[in-house]
N, C-alpha and C positions, 0 to 999 in steps of 0.2 A: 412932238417930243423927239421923235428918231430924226427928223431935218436937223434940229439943233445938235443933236449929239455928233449925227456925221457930218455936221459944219466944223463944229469945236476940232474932233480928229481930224478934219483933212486939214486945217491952219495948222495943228500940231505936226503935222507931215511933213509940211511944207516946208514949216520955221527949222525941222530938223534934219532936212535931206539938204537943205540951203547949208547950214553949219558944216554937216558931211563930207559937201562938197569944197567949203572953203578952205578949212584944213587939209585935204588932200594937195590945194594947189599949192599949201606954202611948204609942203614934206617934199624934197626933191633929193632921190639917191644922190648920195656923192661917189663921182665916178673918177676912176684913173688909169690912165692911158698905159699897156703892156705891151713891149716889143719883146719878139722871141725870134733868133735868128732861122729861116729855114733850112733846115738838115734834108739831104739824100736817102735813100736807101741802106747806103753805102758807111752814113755814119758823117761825108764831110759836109762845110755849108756850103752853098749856092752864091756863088758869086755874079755881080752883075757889070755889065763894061767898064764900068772905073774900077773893079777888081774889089770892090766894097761889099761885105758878107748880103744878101737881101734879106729883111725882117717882112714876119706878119705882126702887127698891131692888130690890139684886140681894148674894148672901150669895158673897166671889170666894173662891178658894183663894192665898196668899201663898205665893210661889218665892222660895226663895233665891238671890240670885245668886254664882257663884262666881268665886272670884280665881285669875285662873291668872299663869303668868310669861310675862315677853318674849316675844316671838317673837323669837332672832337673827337679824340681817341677812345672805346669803349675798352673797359679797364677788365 
């Protein structure tokens, strides 16, 4: 009786950490690429040989924002 019960859970495991796992791979942050010029000390940017400001680039993660309702006014 206890073989077959912890047979039945562990196919349940199985069949469910499988699903877990599938879903994870088709959710992919959507990402978008941010350039920010680099600033001195001093407050000016950094200039590189062709006299063109130098960026850092940074890889963000995009949120979405959600809609929600009113707030009612309590009277």
């Amino acid at each position: 009786m206890k073989k077959t019960i912890a047979s039945i859970m562990l196919a349940t495991l199985a069949l469910f950490s499988y699903n877990v796992g599938v879903a994870a791979e088709d959710k992919k942050p959507e990402v978008k690429k941010v350039c920010v010029d680099k600033i001195t000390k001093d407050g000016k940017p950094v200039l590189d040989k062709a006299g063109k400001p130098v960026q850092e680039c940074k890889e963000m993660k995009v949120h979405k924002k959600l809609e929600g309702t009113a707030i009612p006014e309590k009277k």
